[in-house]
N, C-alpha and C positions, 0 to 999 in steps of 0.2 A: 391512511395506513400504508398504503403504497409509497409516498413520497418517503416514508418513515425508512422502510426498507433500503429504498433507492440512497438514501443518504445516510445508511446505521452507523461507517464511519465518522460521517462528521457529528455525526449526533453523540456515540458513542464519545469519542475523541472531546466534544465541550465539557460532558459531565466529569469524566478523567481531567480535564485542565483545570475546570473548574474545583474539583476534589483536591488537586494540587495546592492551589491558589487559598482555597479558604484555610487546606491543612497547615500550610506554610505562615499564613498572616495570625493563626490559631496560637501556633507552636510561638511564633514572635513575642505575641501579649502576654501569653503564660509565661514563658522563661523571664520577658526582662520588667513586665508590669509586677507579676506575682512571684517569682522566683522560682516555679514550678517546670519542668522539665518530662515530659515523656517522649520516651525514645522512638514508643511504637508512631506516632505522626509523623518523627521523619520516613521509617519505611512504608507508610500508608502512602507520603508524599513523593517521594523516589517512585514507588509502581506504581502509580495512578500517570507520572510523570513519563515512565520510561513506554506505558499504553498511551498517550497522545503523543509519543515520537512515533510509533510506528502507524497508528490509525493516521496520523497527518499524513505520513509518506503515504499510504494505501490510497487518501485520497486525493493529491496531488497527482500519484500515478491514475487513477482513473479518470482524471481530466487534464489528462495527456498536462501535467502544469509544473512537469520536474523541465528543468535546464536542458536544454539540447543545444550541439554543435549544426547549424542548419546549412554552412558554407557548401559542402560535398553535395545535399540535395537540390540546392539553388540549382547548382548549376546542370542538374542532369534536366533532362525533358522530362513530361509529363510521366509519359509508360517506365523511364525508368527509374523515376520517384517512386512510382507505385509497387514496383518491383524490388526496388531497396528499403522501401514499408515493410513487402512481405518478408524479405531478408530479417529485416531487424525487430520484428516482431514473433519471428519461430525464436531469434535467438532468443530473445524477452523470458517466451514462454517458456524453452526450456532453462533457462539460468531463473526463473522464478520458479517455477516446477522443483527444479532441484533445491536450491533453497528454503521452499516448504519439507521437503523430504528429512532435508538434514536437522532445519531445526525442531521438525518436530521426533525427530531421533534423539534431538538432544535437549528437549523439555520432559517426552517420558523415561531419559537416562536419567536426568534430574534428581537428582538426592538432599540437594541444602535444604534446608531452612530460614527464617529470615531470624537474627538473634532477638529480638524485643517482641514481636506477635509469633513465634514459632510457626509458622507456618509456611508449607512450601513454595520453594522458589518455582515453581510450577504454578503459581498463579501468575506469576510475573511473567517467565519466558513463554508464557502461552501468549501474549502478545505479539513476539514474533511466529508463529505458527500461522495464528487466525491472518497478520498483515500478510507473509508469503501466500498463504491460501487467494485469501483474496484478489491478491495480484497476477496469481496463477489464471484464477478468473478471468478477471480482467483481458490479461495477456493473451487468451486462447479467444474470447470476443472480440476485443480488436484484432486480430491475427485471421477470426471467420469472415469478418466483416470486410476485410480489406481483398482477401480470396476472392469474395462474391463479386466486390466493388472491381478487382483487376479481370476477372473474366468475362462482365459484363462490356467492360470496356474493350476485350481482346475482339466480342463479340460483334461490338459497333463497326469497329475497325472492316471487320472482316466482309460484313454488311455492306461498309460505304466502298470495300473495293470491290464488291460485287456489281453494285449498282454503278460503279465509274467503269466498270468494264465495259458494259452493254452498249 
């Protein structure tokens, strides 16, 4: 159950692809085997699709596994890697913070409906919600983690010039 948790994105995120994928090869047989046609598969297949766009991003970002430019950190030294960590991890936090905010301002402003299952577009844009959420997450534990991890280190430092004094 634990590991369940630990990885609800990817879990979540296969059965959404998965939903996709049967919905899609479903709709194929019907339309060109049998001449049959429902609409509502394609949007079953669309929001199932547009929830493993953002569950993928959520977990990508939580194992640090998006694209980064690493040139500028190469070249700093250790302390001020670590220092430019915590730079770019407040920023993270607050551009995903905000991001949660807005789109969840603009899931419950949310009015559409979907035309073939009538139902709100709010089932759909609540997957940017929960992704931002999650990343918010995410964002503020690495951004703890990296605090603990720079202070520790400020601590050693200050240690080993203590002891080189004497």
């Amino acid at each position: 159950m634990k590991n369940f948790f630990r990885n609800i994105e990817v879990i979540l995120g296969s059965i959404a692809i998965s939903i996709t994928v049967l919905s899609v090869i479903t709709n194929v047989i019907l339309r060109y085997g049998f001449g049959i046609q429902f609409a509502w598969i394609e949007e079953v297949s669309v929001g199932c699709f547009i929830w493993t766009v953002f569950l993928g991003a959520t977990a990508a970002y939580k194992d640090k596994a998006l694209i980064g430019v690493e040139v500028l950190t190469q070249a700093l030294p250790e302390r001020g890697r670590r220092f430019l960590e915590l730079i770019i991890y407040s920023f993270l936090f607050v551009l995903t913070a905000t991001l949660f905010y807005l789109s969840y301002n603009y899931t419950v402003g949310s009015d559409k409906i979907t035309s073939a299952l009538e139902v709100s577009y709010v089932y759909i844009n609540s997957s940017i919600v929960v992704s931002f959420g999650l990343m918010t997450f995410y964002s503020l534990k690495f951004l703890v983690k990296d605090i603990i991890l720079f202070i520790d280190e400020q601590r050693s430092v200050e240690k080993t010039n203590l002891v080189g004094k004497e």
